[in-house]
C-alpha positions as CSV (number, residue, x, y, z in Angstrom):
1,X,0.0,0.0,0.0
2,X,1.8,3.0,-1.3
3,X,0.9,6.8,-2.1
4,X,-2.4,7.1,-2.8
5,X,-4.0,4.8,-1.5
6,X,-2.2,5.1,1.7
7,X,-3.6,8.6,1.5
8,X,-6.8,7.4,0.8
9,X,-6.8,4.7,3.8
10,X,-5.9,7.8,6.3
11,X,-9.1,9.8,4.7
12,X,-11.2,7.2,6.2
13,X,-9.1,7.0,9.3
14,X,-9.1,10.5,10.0
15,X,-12.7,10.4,11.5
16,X,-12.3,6.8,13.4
17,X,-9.3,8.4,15.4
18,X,-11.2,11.8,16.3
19,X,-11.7,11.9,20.4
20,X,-14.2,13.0,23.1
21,X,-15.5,15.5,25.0
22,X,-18.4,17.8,27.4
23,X,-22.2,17.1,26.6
24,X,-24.7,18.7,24.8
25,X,-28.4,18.3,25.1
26,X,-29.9,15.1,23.5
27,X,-27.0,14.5,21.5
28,X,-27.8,10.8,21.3
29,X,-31.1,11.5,19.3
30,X,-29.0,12.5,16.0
31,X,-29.0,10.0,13.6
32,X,-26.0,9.1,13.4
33,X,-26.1,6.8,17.1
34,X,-29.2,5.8,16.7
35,X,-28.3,2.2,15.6
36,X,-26.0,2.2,18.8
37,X,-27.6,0.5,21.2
38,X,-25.8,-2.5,23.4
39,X,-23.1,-0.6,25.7
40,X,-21.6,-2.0,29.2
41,X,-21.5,0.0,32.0
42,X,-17.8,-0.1,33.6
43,X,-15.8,1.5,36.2
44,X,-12.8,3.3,35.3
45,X,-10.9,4.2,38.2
46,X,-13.1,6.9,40.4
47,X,-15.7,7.3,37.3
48,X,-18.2,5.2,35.6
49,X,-18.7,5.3,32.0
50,X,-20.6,3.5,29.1
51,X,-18.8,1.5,26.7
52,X,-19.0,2.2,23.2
53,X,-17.8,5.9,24.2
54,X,-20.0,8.4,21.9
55,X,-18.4,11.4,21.0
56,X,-20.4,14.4,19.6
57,X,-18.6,17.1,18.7
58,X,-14.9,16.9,17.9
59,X,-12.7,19.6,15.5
60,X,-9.9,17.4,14.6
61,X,-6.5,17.4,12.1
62,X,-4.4,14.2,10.7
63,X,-1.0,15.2,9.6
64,X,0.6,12.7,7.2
65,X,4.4,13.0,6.6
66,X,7.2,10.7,5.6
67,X,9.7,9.1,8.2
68,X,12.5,6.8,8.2
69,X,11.6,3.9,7.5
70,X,14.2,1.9,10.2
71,X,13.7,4.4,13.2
72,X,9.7,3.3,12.0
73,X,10.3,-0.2,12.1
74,X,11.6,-0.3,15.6
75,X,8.8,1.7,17.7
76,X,6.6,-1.1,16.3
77,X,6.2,-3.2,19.6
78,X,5.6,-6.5,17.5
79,X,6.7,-8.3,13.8
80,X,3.8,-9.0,12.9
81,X,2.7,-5.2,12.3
82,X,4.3,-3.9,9.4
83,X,4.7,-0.5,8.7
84,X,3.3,1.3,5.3
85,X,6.5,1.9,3.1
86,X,6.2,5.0,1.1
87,X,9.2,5.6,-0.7
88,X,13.0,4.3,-0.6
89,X,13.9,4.3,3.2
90,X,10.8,6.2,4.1
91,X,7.4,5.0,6.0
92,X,4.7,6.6,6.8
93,X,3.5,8.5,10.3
94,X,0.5,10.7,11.6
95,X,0.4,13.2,13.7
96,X,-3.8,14.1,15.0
97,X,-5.2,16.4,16.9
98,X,-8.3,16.6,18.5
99,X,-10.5,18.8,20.6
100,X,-13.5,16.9,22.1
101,X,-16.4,19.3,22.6
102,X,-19.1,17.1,23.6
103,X,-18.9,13.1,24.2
104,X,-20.2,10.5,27.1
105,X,-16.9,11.0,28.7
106,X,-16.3,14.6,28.7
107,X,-14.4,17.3,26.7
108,X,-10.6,16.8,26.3
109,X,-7.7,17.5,24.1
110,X,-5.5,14.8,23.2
111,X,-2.4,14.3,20.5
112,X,-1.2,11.4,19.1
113,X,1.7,9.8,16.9
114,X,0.7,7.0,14.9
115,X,2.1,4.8,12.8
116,X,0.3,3.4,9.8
117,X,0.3,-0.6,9.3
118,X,-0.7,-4.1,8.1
119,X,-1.2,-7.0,10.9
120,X,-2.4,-10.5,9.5
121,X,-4.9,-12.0,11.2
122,X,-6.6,-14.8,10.3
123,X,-5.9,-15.2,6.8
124,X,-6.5,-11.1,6.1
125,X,-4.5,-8.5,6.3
126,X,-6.2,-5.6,8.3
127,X,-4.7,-1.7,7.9
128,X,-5.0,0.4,10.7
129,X,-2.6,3.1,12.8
130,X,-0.5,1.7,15.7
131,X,-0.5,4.4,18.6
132,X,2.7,5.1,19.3
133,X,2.1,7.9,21.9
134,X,-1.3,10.0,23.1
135,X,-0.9,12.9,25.9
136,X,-4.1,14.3,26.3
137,X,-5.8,16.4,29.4
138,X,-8.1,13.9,30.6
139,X,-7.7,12.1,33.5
140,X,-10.7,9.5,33.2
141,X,-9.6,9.3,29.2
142,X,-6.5,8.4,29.8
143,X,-7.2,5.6,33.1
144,X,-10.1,4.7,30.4
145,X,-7.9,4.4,27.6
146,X,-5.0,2.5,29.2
147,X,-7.0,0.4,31.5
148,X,-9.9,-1.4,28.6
149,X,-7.8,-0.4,25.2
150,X,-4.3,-0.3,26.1
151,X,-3.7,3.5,25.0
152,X,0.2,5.0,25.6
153,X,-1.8,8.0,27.7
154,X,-0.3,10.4,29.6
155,X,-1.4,13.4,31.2
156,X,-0.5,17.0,29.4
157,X,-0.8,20.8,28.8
158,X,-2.1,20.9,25.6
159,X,-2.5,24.5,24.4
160,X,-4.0,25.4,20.9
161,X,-4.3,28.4,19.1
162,X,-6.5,29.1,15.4
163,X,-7.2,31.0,12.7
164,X,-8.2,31.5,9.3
165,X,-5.1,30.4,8.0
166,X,-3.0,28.1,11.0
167,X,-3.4,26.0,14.0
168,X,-0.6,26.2,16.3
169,X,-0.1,23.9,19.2
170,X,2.1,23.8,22.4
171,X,2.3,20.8,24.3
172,X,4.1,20.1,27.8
173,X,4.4,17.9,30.3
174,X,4.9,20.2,33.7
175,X,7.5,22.1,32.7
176,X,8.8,19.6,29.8
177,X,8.1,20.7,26.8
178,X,7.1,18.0,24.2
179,X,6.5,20.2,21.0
180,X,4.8,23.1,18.9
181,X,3.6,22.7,16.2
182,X,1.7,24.7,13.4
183,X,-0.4,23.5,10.0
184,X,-1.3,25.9,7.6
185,X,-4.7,25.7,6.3
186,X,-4.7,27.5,3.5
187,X,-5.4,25.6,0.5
188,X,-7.8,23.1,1.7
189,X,-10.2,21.7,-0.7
190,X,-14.0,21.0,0.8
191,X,-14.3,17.0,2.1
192,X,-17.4,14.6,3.7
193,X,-17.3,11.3,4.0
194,X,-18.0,8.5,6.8
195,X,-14.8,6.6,8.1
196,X,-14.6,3.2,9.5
197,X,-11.2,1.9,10.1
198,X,-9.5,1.0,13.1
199,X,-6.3,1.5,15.6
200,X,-3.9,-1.4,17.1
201,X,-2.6,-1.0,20.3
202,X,-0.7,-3.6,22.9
203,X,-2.4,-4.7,26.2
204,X,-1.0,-7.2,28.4
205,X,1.3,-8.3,25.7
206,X,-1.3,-9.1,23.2
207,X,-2.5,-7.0,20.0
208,X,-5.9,-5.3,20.3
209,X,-7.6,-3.7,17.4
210,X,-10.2,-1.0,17.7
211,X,-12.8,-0.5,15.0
212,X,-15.1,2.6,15.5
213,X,-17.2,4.7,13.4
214,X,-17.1,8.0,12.8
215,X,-18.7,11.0,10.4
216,X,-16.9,14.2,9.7
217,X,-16.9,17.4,7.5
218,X,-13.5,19.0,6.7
219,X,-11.2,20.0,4.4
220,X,-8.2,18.0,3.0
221,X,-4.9,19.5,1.2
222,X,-1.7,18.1,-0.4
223,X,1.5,18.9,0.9
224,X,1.1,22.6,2.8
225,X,2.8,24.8,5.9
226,X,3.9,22.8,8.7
227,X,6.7,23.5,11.9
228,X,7.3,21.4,14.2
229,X,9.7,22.1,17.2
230,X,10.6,18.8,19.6
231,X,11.2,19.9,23.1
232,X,13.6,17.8,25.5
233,X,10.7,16.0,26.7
234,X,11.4,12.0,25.9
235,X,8.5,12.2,23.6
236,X,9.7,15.3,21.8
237,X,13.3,13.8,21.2
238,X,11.6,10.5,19.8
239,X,9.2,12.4,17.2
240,X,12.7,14.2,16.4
241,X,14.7,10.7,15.8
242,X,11.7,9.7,12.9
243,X,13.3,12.7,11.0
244,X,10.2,13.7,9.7
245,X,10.0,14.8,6.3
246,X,10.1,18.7,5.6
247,X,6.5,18.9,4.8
248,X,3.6,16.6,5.4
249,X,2.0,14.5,2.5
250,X,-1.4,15.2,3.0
251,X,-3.4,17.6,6.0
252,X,-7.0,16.5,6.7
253,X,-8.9,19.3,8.6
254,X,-11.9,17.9,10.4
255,X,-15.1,19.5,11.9
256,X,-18.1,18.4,13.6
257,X,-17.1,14.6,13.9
258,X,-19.1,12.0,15.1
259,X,-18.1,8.8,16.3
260,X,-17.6,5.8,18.8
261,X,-15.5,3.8,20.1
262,X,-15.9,0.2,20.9
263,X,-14.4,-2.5,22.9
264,X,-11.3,-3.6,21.1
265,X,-10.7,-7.2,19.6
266,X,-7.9,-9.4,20.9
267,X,-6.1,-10.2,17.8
268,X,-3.5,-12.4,19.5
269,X,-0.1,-12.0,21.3
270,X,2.3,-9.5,19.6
C-alpha cells in the first residue's frame, strides 16, 4: 500500500481516530447513534462510564508526513505489524489532533503519533494506525484508555491556538516541553465522508484492534505549511529521531465529527 492509496486509507481514518468530550443536550437522538444501542456500564478508576464511548462534537486534524523507514520499524512493539512503506527508506507516520467538545466521557484535548500498518490475522490482512504515543488532558480518558484499550496516555498541557489560515499547538508535560507545532490551512479543498477503520494498540502483551465509526466534515490538502519544534521532553526527542520529512504528504482538517469507540478485539499476542 503505497501513495495514494495510503492517502486514501488515512481519509477514512481521519474520523475513526477523532476523540471526546463535554455534553450537549440530547446529542444521542442525532441519527448518526441511533443504531447504537448495546453498551456496558464499567468503572474506570473513580468514574463510571458506558462503553462504546460516543463522541459528539470533535474539531480534529491528521498530519501525514514521511519518516525513516528503520527508526519506524523499531517503535513497532511486535513483527507482525508492518509499517506502510512509502518511498525508498521512508514509511509513513500521523500526527492528530483533536479537541473533544461534547462526548459521554467529557471534553478533552489529546495528541497522538501514529504509525500506519498491516497485521495478518486470520488469513486477512487488516490496515490500521499503531499508537505510538497519546498525551491528552483527561484524567478518566486516559485511566479509560490504558486500563480497557491499552492506549500509551499520559497526562499533558495541551495549548491550541486558530485562525483563518494556522493551527498552532504547544504541548508540555509540567515544565517539559514535548512540541509546537503549526499547520497551515490554506489551501484546503472542501471534504465529507464516513470513516470506518481502526487502531492497534498492545495490552497485556497481546495486539488489540479497535474499529469505531465515525462522520466528519472537513477539508483536506496536499503537501502545505507545517513546523514542528521537539522539546527535551522523551517524547519530543523521539518524534525528532523519525526525522520527519520537511512537509507533510497530505493535512486533513476535520469539523463536527461524530463517532464511537468500541471495545477492542484481541487479535492475538504481539
Amino acid at each position: 500500500m503505497k501513495g495514494k492509496k495510503l492517502l486514501g486509507a488515512l481519509v477514512l481514518l481521519a474520523a475513526s481516530l477523532a476523540a471526546n468530550a463535554g455534553v450537549q443536550e440530547n446529542p444521542e437522538q442525532d441519527e448518526f447513534f441511533k443504531d447504537i444501542k448495546e453498551f456496558k456500564t464499567v468503572k474506570i478508576g473513580d468514574y463510571v462510564a458506558r462503553i462504546p464511548i460516543l463522541y459528539y462534537d470533535v474539531d480534529s486534524f491528521i498530519a501525514i508526513y514521511s519518516a525513516d523507514a528503520d527508526k519506524v520499524s523499531a517503535a513497532l512493539p511486535s513483527p507482525r505489524l508492518k509499517p506502510i512503506k512509502i518511498g525508498p527508506h521512508r514509511a509513513g507516520l500521523v500526527l492528530g489532533y483533536n479537541d473533544t467538545q461534547a462526548s459521554s466521557i467529557g471534553a478533552y484535548r489529546e495528541f497522538l503519533i501514529g504509525i500506519p500498518c498491516t497485521c495478518r490475522h486470520e488469513g486477512k490482512t487488516i490496515f490500521g494506525i499503531y499508537i505510538y504515543k497519546m498525551p491528552l488532558t483527561s484524567d478518566i480518558a486516559r485511566v479509560g484508555g490504558i486500563e480497557y484499550w491499552g492506549f500509551p496516555k499520559f497526562m499533558a498541557d495541551i495549548d491550541a491556538t486558530e485562525n483563518d489560515r494556522n493551527i498552532s499547538l504547544k504541548i508540555k508535560e509540567g515544565s517539559r516541553e514535548i512540541l509546537d507545532m503549526e499547520l497551515g490551512k490554506k489551501g484546503a479543498m472542501p471534504w465529507s465522508t464516513p470513516g470506518s477503520l481502526g487502531v492497534f494498540t498492545i495490552k497485556d502483551g497481546h495486539i488489540i484492534y479497535t474499529k469505531g465509526i465515525g462522520k466528519a466534515k472537513g477539508k483536506i490538502r496536499l503537501g502545505g505549511h507545517s513546523k514542528i519544534k521537539s522539546g527535551p521532553h522523551q517524547m519530543g526527542v523521539e518524534l525528532a529521531e523519525f526525522k520527519l520529512g520537511k512537509s507533510p504528504l497530505a493535512i486533513i482538517f476535520l469539523q463536527d465529527v461524530k463517532s464511537s469507540l468500541p471495545f477492542g478485539q484481541d487479535i492475538g499476542p504481539r
